[in-house]
Backbone bond lengths (Angstrom), bond angles and torsions (degrees), N, CA, C in turn:
res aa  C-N    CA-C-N  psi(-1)  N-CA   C-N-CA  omega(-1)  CA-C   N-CA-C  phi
1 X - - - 1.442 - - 1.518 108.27 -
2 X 1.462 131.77 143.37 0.962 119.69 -175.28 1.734 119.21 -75.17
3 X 0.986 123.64 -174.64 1.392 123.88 176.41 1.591 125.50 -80.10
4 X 1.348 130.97 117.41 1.127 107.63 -174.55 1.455 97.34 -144.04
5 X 1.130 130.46 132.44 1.884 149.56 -147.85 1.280 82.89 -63.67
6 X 1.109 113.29 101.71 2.167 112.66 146.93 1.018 90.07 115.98
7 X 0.809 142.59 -16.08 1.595 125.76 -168.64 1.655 115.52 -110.28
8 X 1.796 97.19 137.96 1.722 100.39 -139.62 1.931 71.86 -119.51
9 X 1.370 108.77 157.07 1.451 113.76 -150.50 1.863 92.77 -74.75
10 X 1.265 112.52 -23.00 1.565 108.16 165.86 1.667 119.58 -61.30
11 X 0.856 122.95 -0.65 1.697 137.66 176.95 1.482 110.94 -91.42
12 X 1.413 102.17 -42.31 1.672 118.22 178.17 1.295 123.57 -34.70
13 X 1.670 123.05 25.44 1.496 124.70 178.01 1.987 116.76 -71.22
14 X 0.928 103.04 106.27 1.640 96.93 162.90 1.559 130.64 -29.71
15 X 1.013 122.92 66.84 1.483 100.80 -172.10 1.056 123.83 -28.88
16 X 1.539 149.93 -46.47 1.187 131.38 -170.98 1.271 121.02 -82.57
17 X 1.458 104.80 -8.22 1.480 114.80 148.24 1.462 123.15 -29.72
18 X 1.376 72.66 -79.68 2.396 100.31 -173.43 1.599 82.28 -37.72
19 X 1.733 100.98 -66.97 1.760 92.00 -163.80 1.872 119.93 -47.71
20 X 0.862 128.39 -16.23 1.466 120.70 161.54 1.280 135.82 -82.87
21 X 1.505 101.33 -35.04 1.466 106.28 152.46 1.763 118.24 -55.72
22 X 0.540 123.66 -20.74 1.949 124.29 -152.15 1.614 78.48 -107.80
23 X 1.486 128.87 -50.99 1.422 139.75 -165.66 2.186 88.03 -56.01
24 X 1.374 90.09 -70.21 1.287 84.87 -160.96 1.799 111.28 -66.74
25 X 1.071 146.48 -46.44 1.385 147.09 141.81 1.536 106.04 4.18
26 X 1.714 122.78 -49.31 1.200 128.10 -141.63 1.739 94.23 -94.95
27 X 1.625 97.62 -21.85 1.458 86.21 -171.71 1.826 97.56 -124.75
28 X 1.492 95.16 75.33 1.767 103.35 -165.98 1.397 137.76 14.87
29 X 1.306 123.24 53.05 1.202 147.20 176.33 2.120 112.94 -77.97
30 X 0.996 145.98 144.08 1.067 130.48 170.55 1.499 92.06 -107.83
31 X 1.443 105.64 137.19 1.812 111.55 -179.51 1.403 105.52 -101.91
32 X 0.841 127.41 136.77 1.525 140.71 174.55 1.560 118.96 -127.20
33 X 1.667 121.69 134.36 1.368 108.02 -175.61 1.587 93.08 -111.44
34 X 1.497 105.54 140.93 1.966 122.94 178.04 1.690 93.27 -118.92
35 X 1.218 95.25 113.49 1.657 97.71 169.07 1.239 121.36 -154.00
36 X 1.554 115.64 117.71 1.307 121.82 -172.16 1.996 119.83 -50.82
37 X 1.389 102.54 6.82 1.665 97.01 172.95 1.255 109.07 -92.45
38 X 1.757 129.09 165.44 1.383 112.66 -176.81 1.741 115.16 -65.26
39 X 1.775 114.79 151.06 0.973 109.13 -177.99 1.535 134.75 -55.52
40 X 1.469 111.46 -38.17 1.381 129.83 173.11 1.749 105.50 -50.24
41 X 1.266 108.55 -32.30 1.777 96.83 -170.27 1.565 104.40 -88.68
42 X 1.766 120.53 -25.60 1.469 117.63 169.75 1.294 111.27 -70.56
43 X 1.615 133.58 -34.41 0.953 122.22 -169.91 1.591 107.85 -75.18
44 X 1.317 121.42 -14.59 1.794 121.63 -166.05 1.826 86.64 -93.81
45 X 1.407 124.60 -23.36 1.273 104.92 -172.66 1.423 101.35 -98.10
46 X 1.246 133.27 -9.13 1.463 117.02 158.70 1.414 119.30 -111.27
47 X 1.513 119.56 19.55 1.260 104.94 151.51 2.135 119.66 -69.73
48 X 1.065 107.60 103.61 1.908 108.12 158.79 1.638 88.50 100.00
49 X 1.408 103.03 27.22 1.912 106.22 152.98 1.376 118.44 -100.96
50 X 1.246 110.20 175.14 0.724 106.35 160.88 1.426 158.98 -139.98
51 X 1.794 85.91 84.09 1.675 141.74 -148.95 1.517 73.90 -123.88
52 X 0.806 164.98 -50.19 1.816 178.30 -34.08 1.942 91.75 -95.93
53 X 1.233 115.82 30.49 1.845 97.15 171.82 1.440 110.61 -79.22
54 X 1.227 118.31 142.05 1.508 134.79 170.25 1.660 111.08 -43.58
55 X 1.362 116.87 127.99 1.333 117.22 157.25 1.269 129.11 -27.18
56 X 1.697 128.74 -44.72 1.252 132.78 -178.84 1.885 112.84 -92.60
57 X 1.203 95.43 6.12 1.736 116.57 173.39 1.704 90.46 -91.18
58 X 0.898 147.99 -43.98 1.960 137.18 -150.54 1.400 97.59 -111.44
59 X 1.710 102.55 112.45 1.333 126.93 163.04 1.853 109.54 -83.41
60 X 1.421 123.24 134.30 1.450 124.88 177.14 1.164 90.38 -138.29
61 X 2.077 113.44 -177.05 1.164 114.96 96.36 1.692 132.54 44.68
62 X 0.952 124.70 91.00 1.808 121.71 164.36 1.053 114.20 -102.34
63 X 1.333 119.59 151.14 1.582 117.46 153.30 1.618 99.85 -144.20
64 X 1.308 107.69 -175.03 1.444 114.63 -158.04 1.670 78.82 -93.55
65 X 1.900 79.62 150.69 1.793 95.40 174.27 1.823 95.82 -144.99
66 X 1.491 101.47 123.47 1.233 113.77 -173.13 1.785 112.66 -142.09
67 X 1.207 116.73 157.91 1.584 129.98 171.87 0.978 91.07 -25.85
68 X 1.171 122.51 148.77 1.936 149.69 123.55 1.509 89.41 -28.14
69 X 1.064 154.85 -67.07 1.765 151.95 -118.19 1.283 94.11 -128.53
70 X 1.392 138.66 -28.90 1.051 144.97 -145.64 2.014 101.60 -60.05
71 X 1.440 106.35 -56.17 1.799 110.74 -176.49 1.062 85.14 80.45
72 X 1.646 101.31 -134.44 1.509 129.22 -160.42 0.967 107.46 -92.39
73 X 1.017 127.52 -21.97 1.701 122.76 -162.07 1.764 101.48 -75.24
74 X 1.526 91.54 144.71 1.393 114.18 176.73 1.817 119.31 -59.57
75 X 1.352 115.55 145.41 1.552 111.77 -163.71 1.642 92.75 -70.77
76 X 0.928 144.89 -39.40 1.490 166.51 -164.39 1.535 92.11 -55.25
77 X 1.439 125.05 -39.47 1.176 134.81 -150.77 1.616 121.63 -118.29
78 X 1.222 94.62 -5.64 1.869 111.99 -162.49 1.863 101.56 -121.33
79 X 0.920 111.72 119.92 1.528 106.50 160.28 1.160 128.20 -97.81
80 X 1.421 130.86 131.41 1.337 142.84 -175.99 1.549 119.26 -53.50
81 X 0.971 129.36 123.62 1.751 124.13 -160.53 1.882 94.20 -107.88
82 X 1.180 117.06 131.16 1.297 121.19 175.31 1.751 114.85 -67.95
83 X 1.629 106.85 115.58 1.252 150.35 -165.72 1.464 123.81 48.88
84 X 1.851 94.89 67.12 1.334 136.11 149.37 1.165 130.81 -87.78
85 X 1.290 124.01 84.68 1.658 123.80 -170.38 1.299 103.65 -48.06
86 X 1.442 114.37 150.75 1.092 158.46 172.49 1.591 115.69 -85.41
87 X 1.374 141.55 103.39 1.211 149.61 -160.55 1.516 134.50 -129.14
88 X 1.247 139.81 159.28 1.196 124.74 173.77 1.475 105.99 -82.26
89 X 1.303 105.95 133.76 1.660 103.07 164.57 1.517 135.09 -100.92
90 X 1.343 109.05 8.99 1.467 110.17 142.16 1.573 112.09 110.90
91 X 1.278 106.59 -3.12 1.927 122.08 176.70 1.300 93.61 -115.65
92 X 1.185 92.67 146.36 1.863 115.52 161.16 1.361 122.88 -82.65
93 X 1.362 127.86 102.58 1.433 114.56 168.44 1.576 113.95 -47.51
94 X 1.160 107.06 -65.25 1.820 118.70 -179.32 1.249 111.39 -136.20
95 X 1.377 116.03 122.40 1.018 128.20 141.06 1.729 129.66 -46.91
96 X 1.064 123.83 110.17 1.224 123.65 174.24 1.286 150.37 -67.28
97 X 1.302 107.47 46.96 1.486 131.51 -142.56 1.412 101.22 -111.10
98 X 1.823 124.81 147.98 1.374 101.33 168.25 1.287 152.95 67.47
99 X 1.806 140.51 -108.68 0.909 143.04 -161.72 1.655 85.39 -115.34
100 X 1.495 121.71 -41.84 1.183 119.42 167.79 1.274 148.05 -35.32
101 X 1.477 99.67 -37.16 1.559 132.93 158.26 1.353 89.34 -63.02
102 X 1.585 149.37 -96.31 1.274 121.72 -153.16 1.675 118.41 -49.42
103 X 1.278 116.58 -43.02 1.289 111.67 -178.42 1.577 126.12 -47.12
104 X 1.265 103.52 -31.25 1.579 138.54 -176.46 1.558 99.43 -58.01
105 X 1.379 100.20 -65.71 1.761 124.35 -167.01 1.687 102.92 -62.90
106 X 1.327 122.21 -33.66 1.371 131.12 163.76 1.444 129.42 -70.44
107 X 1.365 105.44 -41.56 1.751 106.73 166.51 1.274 102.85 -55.30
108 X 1.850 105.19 -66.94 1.280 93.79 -159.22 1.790 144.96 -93.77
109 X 1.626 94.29 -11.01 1.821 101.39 176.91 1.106 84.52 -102.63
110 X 1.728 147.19 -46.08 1.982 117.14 168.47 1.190 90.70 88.14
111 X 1.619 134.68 23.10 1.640 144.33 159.30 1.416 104.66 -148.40
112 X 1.391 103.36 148.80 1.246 97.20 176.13 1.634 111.90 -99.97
113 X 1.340 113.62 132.65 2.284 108.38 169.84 1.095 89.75 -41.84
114 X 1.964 81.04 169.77 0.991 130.65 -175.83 1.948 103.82 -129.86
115 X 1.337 96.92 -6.08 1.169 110.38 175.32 1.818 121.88 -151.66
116 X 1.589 104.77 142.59 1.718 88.53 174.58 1.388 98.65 -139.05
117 X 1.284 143.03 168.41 1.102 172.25 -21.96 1.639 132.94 134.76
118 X 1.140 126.99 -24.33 1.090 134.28 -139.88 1.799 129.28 -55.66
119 X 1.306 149.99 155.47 1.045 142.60 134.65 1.364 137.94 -135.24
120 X 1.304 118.07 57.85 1.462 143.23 -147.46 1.721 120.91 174.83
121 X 1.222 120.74 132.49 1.257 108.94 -168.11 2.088 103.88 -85.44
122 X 1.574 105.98 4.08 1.428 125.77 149.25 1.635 136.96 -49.88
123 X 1.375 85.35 -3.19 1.961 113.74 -162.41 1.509 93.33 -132.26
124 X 1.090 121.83 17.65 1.540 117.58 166.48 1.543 117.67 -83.00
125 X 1.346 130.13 -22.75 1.369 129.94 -169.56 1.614 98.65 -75.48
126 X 1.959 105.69 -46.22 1.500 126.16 -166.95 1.839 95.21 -51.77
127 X 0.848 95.50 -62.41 2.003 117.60 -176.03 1.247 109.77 -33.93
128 X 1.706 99.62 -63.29 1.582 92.89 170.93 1.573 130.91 -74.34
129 X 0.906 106.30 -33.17 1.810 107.34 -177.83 1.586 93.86 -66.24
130 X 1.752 145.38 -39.19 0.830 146.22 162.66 1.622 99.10 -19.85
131 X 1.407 96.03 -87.34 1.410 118.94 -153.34 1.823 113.12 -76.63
132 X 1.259 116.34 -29.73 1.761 110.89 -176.17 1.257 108.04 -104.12
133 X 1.111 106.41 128.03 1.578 140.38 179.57 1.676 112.06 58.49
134 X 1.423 94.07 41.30 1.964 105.09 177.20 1.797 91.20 -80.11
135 X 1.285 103.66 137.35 1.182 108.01 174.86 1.565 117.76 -80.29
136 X 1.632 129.53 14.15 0.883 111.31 -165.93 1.626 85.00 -157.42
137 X 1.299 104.40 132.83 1.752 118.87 173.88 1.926 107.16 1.33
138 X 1.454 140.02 92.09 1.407 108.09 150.50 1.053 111.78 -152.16
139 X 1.681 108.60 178.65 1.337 117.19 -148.59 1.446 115.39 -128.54
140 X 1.330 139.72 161.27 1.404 136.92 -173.46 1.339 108.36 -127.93
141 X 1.263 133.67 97.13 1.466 126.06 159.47 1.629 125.80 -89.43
142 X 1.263 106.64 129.87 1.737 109.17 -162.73 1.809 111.46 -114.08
143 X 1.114 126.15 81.94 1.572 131.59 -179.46 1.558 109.26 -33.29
144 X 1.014 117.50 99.59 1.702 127.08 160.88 1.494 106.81 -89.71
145 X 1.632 89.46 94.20 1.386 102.18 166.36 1.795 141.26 -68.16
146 X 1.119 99.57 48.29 1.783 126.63 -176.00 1.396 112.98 -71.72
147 X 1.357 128.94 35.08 1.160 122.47 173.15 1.221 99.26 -129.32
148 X 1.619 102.50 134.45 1.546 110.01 -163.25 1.779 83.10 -116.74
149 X 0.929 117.19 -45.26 1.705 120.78 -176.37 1.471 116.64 -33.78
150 X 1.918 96.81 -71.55 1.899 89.94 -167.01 1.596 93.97 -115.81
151 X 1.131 114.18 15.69 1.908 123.39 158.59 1.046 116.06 -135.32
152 X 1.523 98.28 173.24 1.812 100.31 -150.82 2.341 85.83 -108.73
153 X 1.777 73.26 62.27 2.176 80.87 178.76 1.627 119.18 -66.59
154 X 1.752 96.37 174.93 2.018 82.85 -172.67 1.723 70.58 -146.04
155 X 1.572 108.38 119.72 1.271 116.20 179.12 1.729 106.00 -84.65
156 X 1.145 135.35 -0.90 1.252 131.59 -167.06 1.822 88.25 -93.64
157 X 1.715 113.17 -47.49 1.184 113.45 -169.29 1.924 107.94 -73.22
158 X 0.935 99.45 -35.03 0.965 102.56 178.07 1.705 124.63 -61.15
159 X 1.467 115.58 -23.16 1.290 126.54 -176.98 1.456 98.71 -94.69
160 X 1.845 120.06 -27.57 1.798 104.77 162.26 1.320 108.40 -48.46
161 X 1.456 124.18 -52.60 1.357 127.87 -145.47 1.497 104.78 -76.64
162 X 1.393 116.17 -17.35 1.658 119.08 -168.27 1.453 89.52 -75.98
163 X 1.510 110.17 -45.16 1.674 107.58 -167.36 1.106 124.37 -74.14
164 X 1.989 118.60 -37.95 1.322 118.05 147.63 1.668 121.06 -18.74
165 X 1.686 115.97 -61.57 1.552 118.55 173.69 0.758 106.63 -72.25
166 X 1.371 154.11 25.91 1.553 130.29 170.78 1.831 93.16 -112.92
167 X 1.238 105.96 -45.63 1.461 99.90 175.51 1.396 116.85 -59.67
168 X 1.052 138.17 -46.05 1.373 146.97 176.14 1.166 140.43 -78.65
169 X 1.622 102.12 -8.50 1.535 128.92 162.70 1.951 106.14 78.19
170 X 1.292 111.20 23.87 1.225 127.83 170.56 1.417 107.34 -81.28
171 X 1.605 120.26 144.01 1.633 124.44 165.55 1.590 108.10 -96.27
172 X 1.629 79.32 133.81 1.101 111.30 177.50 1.856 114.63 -81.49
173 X 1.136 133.26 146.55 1.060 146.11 -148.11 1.592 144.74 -167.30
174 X 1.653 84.99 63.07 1.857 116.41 -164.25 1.701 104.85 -64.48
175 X 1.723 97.68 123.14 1.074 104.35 170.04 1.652 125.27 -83.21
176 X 1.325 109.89 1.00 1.187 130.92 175.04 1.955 108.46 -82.64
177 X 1.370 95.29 -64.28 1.587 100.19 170.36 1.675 124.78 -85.65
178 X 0.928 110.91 -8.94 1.547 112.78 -163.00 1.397 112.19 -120.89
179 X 1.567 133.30 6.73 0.660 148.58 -153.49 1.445 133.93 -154.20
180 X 1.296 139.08 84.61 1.486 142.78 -127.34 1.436 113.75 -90.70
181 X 2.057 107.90 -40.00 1.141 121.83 125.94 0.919 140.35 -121.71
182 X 1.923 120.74 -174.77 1.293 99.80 169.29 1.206 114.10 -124.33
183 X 1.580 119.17 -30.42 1.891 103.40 152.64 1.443 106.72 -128.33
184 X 1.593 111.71 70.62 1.510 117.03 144.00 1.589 93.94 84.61
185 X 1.122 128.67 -109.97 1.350 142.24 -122.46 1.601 88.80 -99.02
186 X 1.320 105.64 -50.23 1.317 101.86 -159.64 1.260 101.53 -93.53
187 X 1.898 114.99 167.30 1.140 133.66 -166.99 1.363 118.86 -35.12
């Protein structure tokens, strides 16, 4: 991202982001964030943004979370001792990548969208299970990150991702053209 005075990478909200979230919220939508980084670090960057989704709304990323005392021993096997922190233990169950992201979206909202999100050609599995053979109206929007000016864009990637949507009948969605800003105030 490029550099911009004060602003600490937890600030880094898209405005027209927020504006779709707040858009869709307004017209009873439940928002949910799917993001292939671990969950614990999305949930600390949208706790007191203003992205405002609930902790038990943001699918990531897993890793194992076990006792302070615990070692090796299996959770099945270990009992929790009262005021024994609770910790990350340092493996990833799943990575949230891909096909994972749908699997993710199935454990845990147990419906399928009507809408997805995307900015990565990593969000292609999400897109489609979104969009083919949903029994009910939906749609795929895919961020082509083509702004080299007031983002730190990659026009080569960005022209995969246009073509990704053209084959798949997903919108495409240039932050360079389509987009007036990108966080509000600043450049």
């Amino acid at each position: 991202m490029p550099s911009y005075p004060g602003m600490a990478r937890g600030d880094a909200f898209y405005r027209p982001m927020l504006q779709v979230v707040d858009y869709l919220r307004a017209n009873g939508f439940a928002v949910w964030v799917v993001s292939g980084t671990d969950r614990f670090i999305v949930r600390g960057l949208v706790a007191g943004s203003p992205l405002a989704v609930p902790p038990d709304r943001i699918i990531g990323s897993d890793e194992t979370v076990v006792a302070a005392g615990q070692g090796a021993a299996d959770g099945l096997g270990y009992q929790l001792s009262a005021g024994e922190p609770v910790v990350l233990g340092g493996r990833f169950v799943v990575k949230n990548l891909k096909m994972n992201k749908v699997s993710a979206i199935v454990r845990e909202i147990g419906i399928r969208p009507v809408l997805a999100f995307g900015n990565s050609t990593g969000d292609s599995s999400m897109a489609t299970w979104v969009t083919d053979g949903n029994p009910r109206r939906a749609l795929a929007f895919m961020l082509c990150c083509d702004d080299v000016v007031r983002e730190n864009g990659n026009p080569e990637k960005a022209a995969r991702m246009r073509a990704l949507c053209e084959k798949n009948g997903w919108i495409p969605v240039s932050m360079r053209d389509d987009w007036k800003t990108i966080y509000g105030d600043r450049p």
